[in-house]
N, C-alpha and C positions, 0 to 999 in steps of 0.2 A: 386443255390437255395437249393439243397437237402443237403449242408455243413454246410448251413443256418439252415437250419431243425436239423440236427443234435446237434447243438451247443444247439439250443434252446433246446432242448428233454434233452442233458445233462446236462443244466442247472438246468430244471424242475427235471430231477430224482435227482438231488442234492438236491433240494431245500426239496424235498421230501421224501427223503430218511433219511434229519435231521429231519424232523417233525415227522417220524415215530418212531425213535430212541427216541428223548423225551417222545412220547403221552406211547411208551412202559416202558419206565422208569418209569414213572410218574405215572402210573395205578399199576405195582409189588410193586415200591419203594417208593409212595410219601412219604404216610405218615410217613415213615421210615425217608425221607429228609427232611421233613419241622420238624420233632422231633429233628436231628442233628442241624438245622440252629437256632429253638428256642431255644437249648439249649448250645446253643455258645456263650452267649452275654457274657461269665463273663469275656470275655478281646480281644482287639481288634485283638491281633493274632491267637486267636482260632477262630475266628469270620473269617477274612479270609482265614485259612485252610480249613471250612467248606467250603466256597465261592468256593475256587478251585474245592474240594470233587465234589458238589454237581453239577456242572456246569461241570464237567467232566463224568459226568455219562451223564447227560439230555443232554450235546450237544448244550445248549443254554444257553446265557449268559439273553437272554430276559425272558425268565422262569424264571430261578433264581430269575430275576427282579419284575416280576408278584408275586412271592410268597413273598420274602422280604417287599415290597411294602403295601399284602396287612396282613402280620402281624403288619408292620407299623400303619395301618388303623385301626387294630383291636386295639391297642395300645399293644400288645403284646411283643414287642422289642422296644428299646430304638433307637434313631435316627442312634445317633454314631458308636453303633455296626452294624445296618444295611449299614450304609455305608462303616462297614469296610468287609464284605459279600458280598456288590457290585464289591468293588476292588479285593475282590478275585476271583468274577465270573470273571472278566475281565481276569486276569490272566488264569483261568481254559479253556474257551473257545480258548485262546492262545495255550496251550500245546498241546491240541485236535487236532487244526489244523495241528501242528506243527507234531505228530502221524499220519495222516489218508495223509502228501506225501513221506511217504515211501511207499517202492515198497512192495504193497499188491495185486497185481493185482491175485496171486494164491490164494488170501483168497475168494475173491468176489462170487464164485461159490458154495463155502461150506460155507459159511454163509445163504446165497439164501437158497441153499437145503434145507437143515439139517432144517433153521427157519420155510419153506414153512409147511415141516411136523409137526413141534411140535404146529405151530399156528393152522391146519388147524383139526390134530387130540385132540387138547387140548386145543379149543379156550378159554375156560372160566378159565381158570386154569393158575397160576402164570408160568408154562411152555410154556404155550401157550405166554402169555402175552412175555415173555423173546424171543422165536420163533418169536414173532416178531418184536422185538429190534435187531435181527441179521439180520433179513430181510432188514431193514432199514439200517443196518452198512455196508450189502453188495451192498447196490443200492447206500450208499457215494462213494464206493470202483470203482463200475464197472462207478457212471455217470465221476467220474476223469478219466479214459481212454477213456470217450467216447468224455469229451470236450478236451482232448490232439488230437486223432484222429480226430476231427474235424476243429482244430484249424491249424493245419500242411499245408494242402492247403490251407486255409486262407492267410497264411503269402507270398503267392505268388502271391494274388490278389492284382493289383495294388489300385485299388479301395478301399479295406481295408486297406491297407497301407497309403494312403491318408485321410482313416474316424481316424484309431485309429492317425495318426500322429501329429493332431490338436490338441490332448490332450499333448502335449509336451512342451507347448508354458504359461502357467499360473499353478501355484503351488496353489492358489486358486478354481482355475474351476477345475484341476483334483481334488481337496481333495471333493469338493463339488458333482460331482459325482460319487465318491465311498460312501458317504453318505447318496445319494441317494440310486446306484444300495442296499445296506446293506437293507434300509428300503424295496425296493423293494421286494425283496428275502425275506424278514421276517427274516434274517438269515446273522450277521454279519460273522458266521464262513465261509458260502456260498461263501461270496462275495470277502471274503480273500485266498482262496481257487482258485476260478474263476481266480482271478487275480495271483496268483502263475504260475497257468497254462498258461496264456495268454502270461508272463511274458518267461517261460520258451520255448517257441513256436515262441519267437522272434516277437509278433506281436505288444507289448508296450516297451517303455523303462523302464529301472530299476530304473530309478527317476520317470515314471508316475508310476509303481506299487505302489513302498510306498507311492505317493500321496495316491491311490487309498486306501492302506490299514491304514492310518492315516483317511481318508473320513471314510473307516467301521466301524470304531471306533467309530469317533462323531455318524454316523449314526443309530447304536445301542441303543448309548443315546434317540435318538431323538425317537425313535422307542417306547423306554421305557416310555416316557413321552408321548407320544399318547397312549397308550396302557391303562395307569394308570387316564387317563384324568378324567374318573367317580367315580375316588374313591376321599376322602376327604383330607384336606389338610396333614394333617398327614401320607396317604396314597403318597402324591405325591412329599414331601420333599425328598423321599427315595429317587427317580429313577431322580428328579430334581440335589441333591445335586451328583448323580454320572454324568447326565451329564453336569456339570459345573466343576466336577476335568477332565473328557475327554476333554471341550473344552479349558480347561488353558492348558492340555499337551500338545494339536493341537497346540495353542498359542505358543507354546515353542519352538516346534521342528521344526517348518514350516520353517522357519529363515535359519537352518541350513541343510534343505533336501538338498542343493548339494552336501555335502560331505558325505550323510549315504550313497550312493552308495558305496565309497572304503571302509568304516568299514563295510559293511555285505560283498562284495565281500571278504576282507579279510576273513570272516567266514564261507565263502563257494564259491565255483568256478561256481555251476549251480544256476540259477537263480531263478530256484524257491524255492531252499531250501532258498537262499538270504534273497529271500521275505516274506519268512515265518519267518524264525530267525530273520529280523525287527521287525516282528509281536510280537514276543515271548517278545527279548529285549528292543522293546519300551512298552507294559504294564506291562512288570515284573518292570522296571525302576519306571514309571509312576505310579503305585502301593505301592511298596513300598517308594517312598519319599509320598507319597499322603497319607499314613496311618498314617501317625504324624499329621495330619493336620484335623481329623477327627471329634474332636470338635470343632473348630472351625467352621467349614464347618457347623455343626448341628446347632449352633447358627445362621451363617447366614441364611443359610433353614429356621428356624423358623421365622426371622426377615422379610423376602420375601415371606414366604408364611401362612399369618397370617390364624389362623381359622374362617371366616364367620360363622354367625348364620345364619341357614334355616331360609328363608323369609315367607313361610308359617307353621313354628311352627310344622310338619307333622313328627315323628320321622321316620329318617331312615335306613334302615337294616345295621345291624351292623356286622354279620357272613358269610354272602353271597359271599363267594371268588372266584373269576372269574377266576383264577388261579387253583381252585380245580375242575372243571368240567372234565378235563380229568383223575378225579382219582374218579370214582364214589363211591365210598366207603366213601374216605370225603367228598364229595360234597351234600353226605345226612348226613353226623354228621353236616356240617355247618348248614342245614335245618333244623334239628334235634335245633340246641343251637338256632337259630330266632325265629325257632316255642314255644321254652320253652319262649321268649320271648315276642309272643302274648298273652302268660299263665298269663305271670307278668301282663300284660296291663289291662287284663279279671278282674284281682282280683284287681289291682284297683278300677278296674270298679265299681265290687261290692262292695268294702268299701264304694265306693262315692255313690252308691245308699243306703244305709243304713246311712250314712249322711243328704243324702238329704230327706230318710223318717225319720228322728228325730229331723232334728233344722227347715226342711223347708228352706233352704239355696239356694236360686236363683244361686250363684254366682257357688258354689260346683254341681249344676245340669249340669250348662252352660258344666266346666272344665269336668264331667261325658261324658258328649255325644258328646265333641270334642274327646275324646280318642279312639270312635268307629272309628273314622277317620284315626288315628295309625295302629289301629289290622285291617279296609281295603286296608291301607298300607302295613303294611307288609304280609299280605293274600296273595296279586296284586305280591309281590314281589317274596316269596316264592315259589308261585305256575307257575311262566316265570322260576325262578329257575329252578327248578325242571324237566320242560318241557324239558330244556336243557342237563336236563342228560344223556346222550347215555344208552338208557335201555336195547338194545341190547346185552353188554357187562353184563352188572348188572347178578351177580348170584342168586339162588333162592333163597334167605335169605336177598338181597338187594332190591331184587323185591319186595320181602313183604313189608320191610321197607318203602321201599315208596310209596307203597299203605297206610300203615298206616298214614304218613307225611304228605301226601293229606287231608286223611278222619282227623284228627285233624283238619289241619286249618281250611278245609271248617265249623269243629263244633265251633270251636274256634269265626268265622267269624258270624258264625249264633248265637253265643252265645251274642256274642257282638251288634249284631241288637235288640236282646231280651232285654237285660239290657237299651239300647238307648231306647225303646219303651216303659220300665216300667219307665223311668223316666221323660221322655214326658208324661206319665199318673198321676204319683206323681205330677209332674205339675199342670196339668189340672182340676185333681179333686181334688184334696187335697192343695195344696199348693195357689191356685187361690181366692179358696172356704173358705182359713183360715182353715178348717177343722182337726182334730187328734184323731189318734188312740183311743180306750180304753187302758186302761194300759195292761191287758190280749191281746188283739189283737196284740200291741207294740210288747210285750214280745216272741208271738209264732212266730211272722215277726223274732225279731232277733236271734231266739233260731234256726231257719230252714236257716237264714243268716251263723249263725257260722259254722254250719253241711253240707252247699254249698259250702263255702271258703275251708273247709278240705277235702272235696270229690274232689275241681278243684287242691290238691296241691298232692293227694292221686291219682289222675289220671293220670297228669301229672306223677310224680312219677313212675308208672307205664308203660306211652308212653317211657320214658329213659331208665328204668333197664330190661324193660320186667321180672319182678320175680313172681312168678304163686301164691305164698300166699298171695303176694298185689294183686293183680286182686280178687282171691276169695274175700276177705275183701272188694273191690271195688264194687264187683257184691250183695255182703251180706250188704252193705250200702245204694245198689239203691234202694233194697225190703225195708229197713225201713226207707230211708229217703220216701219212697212211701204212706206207713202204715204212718209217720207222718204226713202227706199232707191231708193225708184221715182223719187224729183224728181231726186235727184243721179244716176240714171243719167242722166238728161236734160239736165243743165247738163252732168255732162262730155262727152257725146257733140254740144253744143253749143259747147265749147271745140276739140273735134276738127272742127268743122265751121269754127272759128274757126282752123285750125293753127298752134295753141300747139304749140311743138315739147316741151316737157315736159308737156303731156298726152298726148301723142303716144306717148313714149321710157316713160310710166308706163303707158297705158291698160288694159294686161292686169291688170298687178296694182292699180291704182287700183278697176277694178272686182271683180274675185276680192277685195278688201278691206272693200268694202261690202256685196256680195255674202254673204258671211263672216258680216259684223256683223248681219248679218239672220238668218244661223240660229242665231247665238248669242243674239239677242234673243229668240226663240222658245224656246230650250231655259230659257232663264230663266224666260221669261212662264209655261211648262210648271204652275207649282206654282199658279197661280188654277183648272185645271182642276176640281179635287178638291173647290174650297169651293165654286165657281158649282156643281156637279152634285148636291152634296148641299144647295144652296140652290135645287134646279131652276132656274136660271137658264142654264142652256145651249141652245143650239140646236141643233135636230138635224143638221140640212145647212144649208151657206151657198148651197145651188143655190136658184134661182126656180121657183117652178111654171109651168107651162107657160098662156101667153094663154089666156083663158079667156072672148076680144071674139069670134074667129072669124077674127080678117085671114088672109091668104092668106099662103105663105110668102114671096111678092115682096115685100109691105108689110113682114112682117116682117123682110128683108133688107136693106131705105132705111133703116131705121131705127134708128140706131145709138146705143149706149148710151154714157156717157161716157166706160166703161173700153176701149173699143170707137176710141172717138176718139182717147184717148190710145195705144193703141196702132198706130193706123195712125199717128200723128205721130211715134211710136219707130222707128217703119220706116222711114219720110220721113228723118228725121236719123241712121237708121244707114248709109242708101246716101251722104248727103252724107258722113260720117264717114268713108266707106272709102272715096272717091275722095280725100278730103282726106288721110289716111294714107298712101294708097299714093303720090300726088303729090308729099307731103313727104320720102316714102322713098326716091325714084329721083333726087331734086334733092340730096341733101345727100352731100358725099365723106367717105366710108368714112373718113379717115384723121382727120376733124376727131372721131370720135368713140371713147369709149375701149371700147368694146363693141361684139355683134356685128350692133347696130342694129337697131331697133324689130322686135317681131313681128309679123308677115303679116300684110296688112288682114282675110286671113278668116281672124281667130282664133277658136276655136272657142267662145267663153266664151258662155253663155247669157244675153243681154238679157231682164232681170225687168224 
């Protein structure tokens, strides 16, 4: 029982010990490796040297996969070079194995060491990160002697002798589970590994090994293709078309596994190296004749794996790489290009609202307030995103970052409830009622539309480069886009003093419109906070301190300030405004108009 234990503990530190190797790679190196892989396409042999490169650092042929895949997705790479990237991870993960059974058993301890302290004094730090890439390299090192050492008395249990000997009997059944144990493991190189050693231990034969290591192969595939399941077609041709060149190589070789036993015996007398150098020479083989074949393959892929249209019409996130999670650095730039994404949607939004207060267009309101449905999409998405990021690792500069990426969407999200809601009112009371603008009214609506459209492209803007002279300009637009808000409440409550009967028949929602465009300028302007505070240029309070001459509170009463003046002239022209409304409302017959006639002079809307 406790040789049992063993086996399995060496197993798991295997299995383990490659996850940790990757996640550390992947967090110093990613974005360093997915800039080699994207910039490999211009020919199919540079495309698989990368594939070796990159898949020999990370230790995993399935990463590789995940990342090609979902440049695939993003459309960023071309099918064919992708799959010649696949074939070279294949290969890559081959040579690895083919390294880590030679005799390192004196490395295992100063890999441990040496990583324990670099990770544990420098966790945040590309040293640390590295500290713990050797840590992992040393737990592949020590779990191989641990499953040798457990595996030794095994070979003398009758019993096990009689469990692994049944796999001797079908060249099918053993390929099938090694292609299992692979997906098990998470880890094709795992399971080729495991079986070297088993292999060398005397407890399989050297025809059930290469079954087994023919089985990790397809297994990998298979692995790849569950993995990739949620991404889109273009995403899953990748990891599909590689494993269809593995299952024709399986197809190929299976035929003749009786006699690889004398051609690897020939290239080695111990059995595991045997087993490994099968490993090597069947996908270095199976690679390169497979890389002539590469377009073809990309046609078939597309021909079987056609692009469906989303059934409910709901766009979906397009930068969100599930593969980039263990590199949190990219994993907020992906957040970063979806969230500019929700930006694009926003400013539809508002051209469609400015549409639909000009022609009256039923059909452009509908398409308007289906698009809130996108930006609660990808809000929904971004924000699981994100959740997912190990913030723990995240340094103080990524931290912030995505405290920013949060407070974005959530305005972005709020923005877009705003715009749905002003155009359910455009609806309702304008559009319903036949009703329109004054020409003046029209005009201050689009002239405060143009100056929203440039402030959400000017913030955005801003969320990206973080540069401290757009933020000021940002923060110096929200004061006058503010002060315009304020003027045109004053010209139209001076058209009502004038009774224009169409400012009259609009004035609720003319104002509820500007109104509007005033908190949606603020939720934009939002993204200068972050760079003015880390630039100390913030203010603490916009209040005044209190006189500090001594006037009495009388003096201090006469003496009015100019926001002060302007508001008592807001009052002056809102009493002329509401005898002017109610006048125009009691003089005009019911029957000349096709609605149920202006709202109440004391409507209840708030004069800013």
């Amino acid at each position: 029982m406790l040789t049992l234990l063993n086996l399995l503990s060496g197993v798991a530190m295997l299995i383990w010990g490659t996850h940790i190797v990757r996640t550390g790679v992947l967090r110093v190196y990613g974005a360093d490796l997915r800039r080699i892989l994207s910039h490999s396409i211009s020919n199919r042999f540079l495309a698989f040297a990368a594939g070796v490169l990159v898949t020999g650092l990370v230790q995993s042929s399935n990463a590789t996969a995940l990342i090609v895949s979902s440049f695939g997705a993003q459309g960023l790479i071309a099918l064919a070079p992708a799959l010649s990237i696949m074939l070279g991870a294949d290969v890559g993960t081959a040579l690895m194995a083919r390294i880590l059974t030679f005799d390192l058993h004196w490395l295992s301890p100063l890999l441990i060491f040496f990583g324990v302290i670099f990770f544990l004094s420098r966790k945040q730090t590309r040293a640390g990160q590295l500290g713990r890439v050797s840590i992992g390299l040393g737990l592949i090192i020590l779990a191989l002697q641990l499953i040798v050492g457990a595996t030794t008395p095994m070979t003398e249990a009758a019993g096990v002798k009689v469990l692994f000997g049944s796999l001797t009997g079908d060249v099918m059944l053993d390929t099938l589970i090694g292609a299992l144990f692979a997906m098990i493991s998470y880890s094709s190189l795992a399971a080729v590994l495991l079986t070297a050693t088993l292999a060398s231990s005397g407890v399989i034969s050297l025809k059930v090994a290469l079954c087994l290591v023919i089985g990790a192969n397809l297994g990998s595939g298979m692995l790849a293709m569950l993995t990739s399941a949620g991404q889109n077609a273009a995403g899953r041709r990748v990891v599909f078309g590689s494993l269809i060149f593995k299952l024709i190589g399986c197809l190929l070789v299976l035929p003749f596994v009786d006699y690889a036993p004398m051609l690897v015996s020939w290239l080695s007398d111990a059995p595991a190296q045997a087993v490994v150098n099968f490993h090597v020479l069947y996908n270095l083989v199976r690679c390169v004749v497979s890389l002539a074949f590469t377009a073809p393959m990309a046609r078939l892929c597309v021909r079987l794996l056609a692009e469906k249209p989303e059934a409910d019409g709901v766009t979906r996130p397009r930068h969100l790489d599930e593969s980039a999670l263990e590199m949190p650095s990219l994993a907020l730039a992906n957040a970063t290009r979806e969230t500019l994404r929700m930006g694009d949607i926003i400013e539809q939004m508002l051209n469609g609202l400015l549409d639909v207060i000009k022609s009256n267009d039923v059909a452009r309101a509908r398409e308007t307030r289906r698009l809130d449905d996108d930006v609660d999409h990808l809000y929904t998405a971004v924000k699981m995103y994100l959740t997912r990021v190990s913030r723990e690792n995240l340094s103080e500069p990524d931290s912030r970052r995505w405290t920013d990426i949060i407070s974005l969407t959530i305005n972005l999200e709020h923005a877009g409830d705003i715009i749905e809601r002003m155009v359910v009112e455009v609806e309702e009371k304008k559009i319903s009622h036949k009703l329109s603008f004054s020409e003046a009214g029209l005009q201050e609506i689009c002239d405060m539309h143009a100056r929203l459209v440039t402030n959400l492209q000017l913030g955005l803007s801003v969320f990206l480069n973080t540069d401290l002279k757009s933020a000021q300009r940002l923060m110096a637009e929200k004061e006058s886009f503010r002060d315009l808000e304020r003027a045109y409440s004053y010209t139209h409550l001076n058209r009502l003093a004038g009774q224009s009967v169409q400012s009259i028949e609009t004035s609720s929602l003319h104002l509820d419109i500007i109104s509007d465009m005033k908190r949606l300028n603020s939720l934009f302007c939002s993204t200068a906070y972050p760079v003015l505070d880390d630039a100390g240029a913030l203010r603490k309070s916009r209040m005044r301190d209190k006189p500090k001459d001594g006037k009495d509170a009388k003096e201090s009463k006469d003496l009015k300030t100019p926001k002060e003046a302007k508001a008592s002239k807001l009052a002056a022209l809102a009493e002329v405004a509401t005898a002017a409304a109610g006048s125009a409302a009691s003089s005009r017959d019911d029957n000349e108009s096709s609605h149920d006639g202006p709202e109440p002079a004391g409507h209840p809307h708030p004069v800013r």
